[in-house]
C-alpha positions as CSV (number, residue, x, y, z in Angstrom):
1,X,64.2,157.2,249.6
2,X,60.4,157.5,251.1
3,X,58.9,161.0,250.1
4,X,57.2,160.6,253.3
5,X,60.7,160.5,255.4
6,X,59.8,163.4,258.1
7,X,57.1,165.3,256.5
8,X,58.5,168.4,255.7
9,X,57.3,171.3,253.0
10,X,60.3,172.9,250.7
11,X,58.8,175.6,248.7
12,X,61.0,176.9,245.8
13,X,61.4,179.4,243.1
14,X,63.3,179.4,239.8
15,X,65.3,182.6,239.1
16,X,67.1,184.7,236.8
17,X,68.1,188.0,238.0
18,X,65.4,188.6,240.8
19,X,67.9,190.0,243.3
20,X,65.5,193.0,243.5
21,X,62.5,190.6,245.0
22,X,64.5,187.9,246.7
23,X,65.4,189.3,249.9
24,X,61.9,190.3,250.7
25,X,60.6,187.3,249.5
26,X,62.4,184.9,251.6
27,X,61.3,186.7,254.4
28,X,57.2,187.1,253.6
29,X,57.6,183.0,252.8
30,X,59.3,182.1,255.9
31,X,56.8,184.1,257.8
32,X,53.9,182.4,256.4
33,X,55.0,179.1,256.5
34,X,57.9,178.8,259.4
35,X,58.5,175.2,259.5
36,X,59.0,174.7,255.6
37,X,62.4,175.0,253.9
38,X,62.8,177.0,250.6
39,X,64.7,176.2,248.0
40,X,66.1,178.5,244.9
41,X,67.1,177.3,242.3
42,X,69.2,179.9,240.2
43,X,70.6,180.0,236.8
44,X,73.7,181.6,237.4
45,X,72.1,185.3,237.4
46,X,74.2,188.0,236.7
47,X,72.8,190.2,239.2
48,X,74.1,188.8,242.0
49,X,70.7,186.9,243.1
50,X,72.8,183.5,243.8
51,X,75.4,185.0,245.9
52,X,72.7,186.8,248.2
53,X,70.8,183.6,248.5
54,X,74.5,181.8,249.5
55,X,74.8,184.4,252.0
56,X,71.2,184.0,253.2
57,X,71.5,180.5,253.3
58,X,74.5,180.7,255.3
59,X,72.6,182.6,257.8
60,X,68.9,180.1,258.1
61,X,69.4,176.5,257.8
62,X,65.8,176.4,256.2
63,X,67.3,178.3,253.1
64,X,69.2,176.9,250.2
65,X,70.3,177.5,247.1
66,X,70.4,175.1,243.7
67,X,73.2,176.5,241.3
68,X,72.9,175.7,237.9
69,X,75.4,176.9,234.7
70,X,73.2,179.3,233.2
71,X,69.8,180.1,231.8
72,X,68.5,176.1,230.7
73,X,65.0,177.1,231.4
74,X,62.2,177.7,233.6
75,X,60.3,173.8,233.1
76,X,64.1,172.0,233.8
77,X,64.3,174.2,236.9
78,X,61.2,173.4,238.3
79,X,62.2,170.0,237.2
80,X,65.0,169.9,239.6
81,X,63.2,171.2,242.4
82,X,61.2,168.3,242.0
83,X,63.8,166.1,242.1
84,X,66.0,167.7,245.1
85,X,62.4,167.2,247.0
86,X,62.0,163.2,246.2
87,X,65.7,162.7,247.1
88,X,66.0,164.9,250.5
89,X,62.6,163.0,251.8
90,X,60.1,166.2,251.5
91,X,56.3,165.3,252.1
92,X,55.3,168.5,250.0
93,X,56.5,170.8,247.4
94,X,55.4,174.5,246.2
95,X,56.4,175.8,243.2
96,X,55.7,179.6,243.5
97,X,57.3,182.6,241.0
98,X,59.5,184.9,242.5
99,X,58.4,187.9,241.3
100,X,55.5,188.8,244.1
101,X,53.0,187.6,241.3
102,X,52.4,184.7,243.9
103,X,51.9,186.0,247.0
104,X,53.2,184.3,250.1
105,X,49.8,184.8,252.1
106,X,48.3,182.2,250.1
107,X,50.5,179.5,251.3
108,X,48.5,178.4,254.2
109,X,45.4,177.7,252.2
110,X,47.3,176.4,249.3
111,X,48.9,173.6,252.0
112,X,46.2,173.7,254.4
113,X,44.0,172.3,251.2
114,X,46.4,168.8,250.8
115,X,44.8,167.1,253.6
116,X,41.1,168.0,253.5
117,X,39.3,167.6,256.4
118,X,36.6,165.0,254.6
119,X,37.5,163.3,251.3
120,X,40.8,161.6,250.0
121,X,44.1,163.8,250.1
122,X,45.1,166.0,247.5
123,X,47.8,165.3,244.8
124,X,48.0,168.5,243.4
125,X,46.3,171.7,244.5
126,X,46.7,174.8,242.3
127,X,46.4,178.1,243.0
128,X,43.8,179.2,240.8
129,X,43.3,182.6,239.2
130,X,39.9,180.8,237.5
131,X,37.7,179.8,240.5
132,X,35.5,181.6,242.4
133,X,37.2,184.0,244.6
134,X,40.7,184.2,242.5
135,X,41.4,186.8,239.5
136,X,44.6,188.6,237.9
137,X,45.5,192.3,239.4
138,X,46.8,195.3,237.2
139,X,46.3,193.1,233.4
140,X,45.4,194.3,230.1
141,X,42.8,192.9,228.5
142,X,44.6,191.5,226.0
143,X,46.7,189.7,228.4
144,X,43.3,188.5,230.2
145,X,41.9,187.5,227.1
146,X,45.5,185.4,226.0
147,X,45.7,183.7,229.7
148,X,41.9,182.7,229.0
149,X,42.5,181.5,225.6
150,X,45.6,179.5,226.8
151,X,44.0,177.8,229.4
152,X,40.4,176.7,226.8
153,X,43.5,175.4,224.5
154,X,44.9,173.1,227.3
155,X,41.8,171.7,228.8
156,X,40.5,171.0,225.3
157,X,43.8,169.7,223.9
158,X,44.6,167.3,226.8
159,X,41.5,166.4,228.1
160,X,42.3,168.2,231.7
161,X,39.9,169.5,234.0
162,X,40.9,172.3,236.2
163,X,40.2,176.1,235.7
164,X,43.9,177.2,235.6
165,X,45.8,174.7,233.8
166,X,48.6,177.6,233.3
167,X,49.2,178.7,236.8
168,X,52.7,178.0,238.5
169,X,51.5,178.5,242.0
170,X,51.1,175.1,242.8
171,X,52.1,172.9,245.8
172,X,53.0,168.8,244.6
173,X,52.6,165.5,246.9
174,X,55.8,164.1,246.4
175,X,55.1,160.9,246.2
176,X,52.8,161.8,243.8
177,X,55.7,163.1,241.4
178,X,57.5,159.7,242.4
179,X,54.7,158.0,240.2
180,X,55.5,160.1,237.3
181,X,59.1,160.0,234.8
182,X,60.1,163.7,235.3
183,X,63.2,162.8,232.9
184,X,60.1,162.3,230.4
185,X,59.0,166.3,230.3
186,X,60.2,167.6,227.1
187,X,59.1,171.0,228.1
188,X,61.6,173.5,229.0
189,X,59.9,176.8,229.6
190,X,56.0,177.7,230.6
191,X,54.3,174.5,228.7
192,X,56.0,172.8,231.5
193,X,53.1,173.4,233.6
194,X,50.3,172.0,231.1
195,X,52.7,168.9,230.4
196,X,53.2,168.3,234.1
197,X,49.8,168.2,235.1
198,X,48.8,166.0,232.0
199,X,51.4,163.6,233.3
200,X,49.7,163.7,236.4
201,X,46.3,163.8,235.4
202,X,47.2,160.2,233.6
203,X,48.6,158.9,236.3
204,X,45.6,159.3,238.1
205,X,46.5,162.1,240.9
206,X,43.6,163.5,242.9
207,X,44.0,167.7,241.6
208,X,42.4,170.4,243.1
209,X,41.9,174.1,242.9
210,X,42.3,177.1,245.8
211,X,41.5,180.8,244.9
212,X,44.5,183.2,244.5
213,X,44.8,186.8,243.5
214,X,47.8,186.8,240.8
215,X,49.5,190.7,240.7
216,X,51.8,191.9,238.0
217,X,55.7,192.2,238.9
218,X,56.3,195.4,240.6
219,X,60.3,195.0,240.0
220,X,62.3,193.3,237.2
221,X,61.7,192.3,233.9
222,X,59.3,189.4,233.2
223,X,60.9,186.3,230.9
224,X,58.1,185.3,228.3
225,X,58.9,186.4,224.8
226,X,57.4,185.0,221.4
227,X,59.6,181.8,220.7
228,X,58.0,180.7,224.2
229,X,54.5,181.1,222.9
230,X,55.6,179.1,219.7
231,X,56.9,176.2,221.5
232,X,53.9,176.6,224.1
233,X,51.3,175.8,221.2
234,X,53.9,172.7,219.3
235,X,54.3,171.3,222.7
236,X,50.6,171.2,223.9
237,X,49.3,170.4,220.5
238,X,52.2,167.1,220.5
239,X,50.3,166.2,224.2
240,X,47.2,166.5,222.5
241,X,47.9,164.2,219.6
242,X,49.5,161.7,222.2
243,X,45.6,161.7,223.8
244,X,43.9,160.8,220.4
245,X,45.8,157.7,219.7
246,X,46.2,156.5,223.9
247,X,49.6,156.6,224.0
């Protein structure tokens, strides 16, 4: 099916017990971007966050709601996002957290910066808490200085260029992901988003970056733990390796 059937935007967010932001969230996203669709994709959250988005859903035709059997991981959700977009004909595709860390003002510019005004369209823009004019709100320094550290990692390790290689506030041309093999991404939690954009980088998608302000979670309990870290660095270092010898 053509990516570019009727040029619509779906923007979605994995979750796992986020029934505390949801229902403000799908309201602040379809204010900002009114003629998008947004998709959640839930893994079976005992808090009840799939059976408000049902209800929702059954309310707005724009939102839906991807079930899956339980907690499989935050790269194979975003994963199926991806692929719900190629197959229901979606032009564009944001990936945002659901937490609030991502703010829904920033949608506009995020989108707005696809089609440029002068140059060739945009593959990939990513909201950027690196470039001029973005920055993290109510950190530590030592989570500053890890985020800083994982990002020199990336870049050096796979060759990529932009700032924030770790962000997840990112909006996809479809028929961009079309030129990739999703079913390739070994990557199940937050490496996803380094592997992702390597595969894209080699595929030779045009990537840009727009300033965003990323903000703590005020509400619920955030999902990265050691054993993510220790997959992060075997998965990215495997990329890596993958550069040196072409394949």
């Amino acid at each position: 099916m053509s990516s570019e059937k009727h040029g619509k935007t779906l923007v979605m967010t994995a979750t796992y017990n986020e029934i505390e932001n949801l229902p403000s969230l799908t309201d602040e996203i379809l204010a900002a971007v009114p003629s998008a669709d947004f998709l959640v994709i839930d893994d079976n959250s005992p808090d009840g966050t799939g059976v408000w988005c049902d209800s929702r859903a059954a309310q707005d035709p724009r939102v839906r709601c991807l079930h899956r059997s339980g907690k499989l991981g935050l790269g194979t959700a975003i994963v199926a996002g991806m692929k719900y977009a190629i197959e229901n004909g979606y032009r564009l595709v944001v990936n945002m957290d659901a937490d609030f860390s991502h703010h829904p003002r920033y949608l506009p510019s995020l989108l707005a910066g696809m089609d440029p005004a002068e140059g060739p369209p945009v593959d990939l823009m990513i909201g950027s808490r690196y470039v001029a004019g973005g920055g993290t709100q109510g950190w530590p320094l030592k989570r500053r200085l890890m985020s800083k550290a994982v990002n020199m990692y990336a870049r050096w390790a796979l060759w990529l260029s932009p700032h924030d290689c770790s962000g997840g506030f990112r909006c996809y041309r479809v028929s961009a992901l079309e030129r990739i093999d999703l079913n390739s991404i070994r990557s199940r939690g937050y490496s996803f988003q380094e592997e992702v954009l390597w595969l894209l980088r080699r595929s030779g998608a045009k990537i840009a970056e727009t300033p965003i302000v990323f903000a703590d979670r005020e509400k619920g309990v955030s999902k990265i733990n050691g054993k993510e870290a220790v997959n992060f660095v075997r998965i990215i270092a495997a990329m890596g390796v993958r550069n040196l010898f072409g394949r």
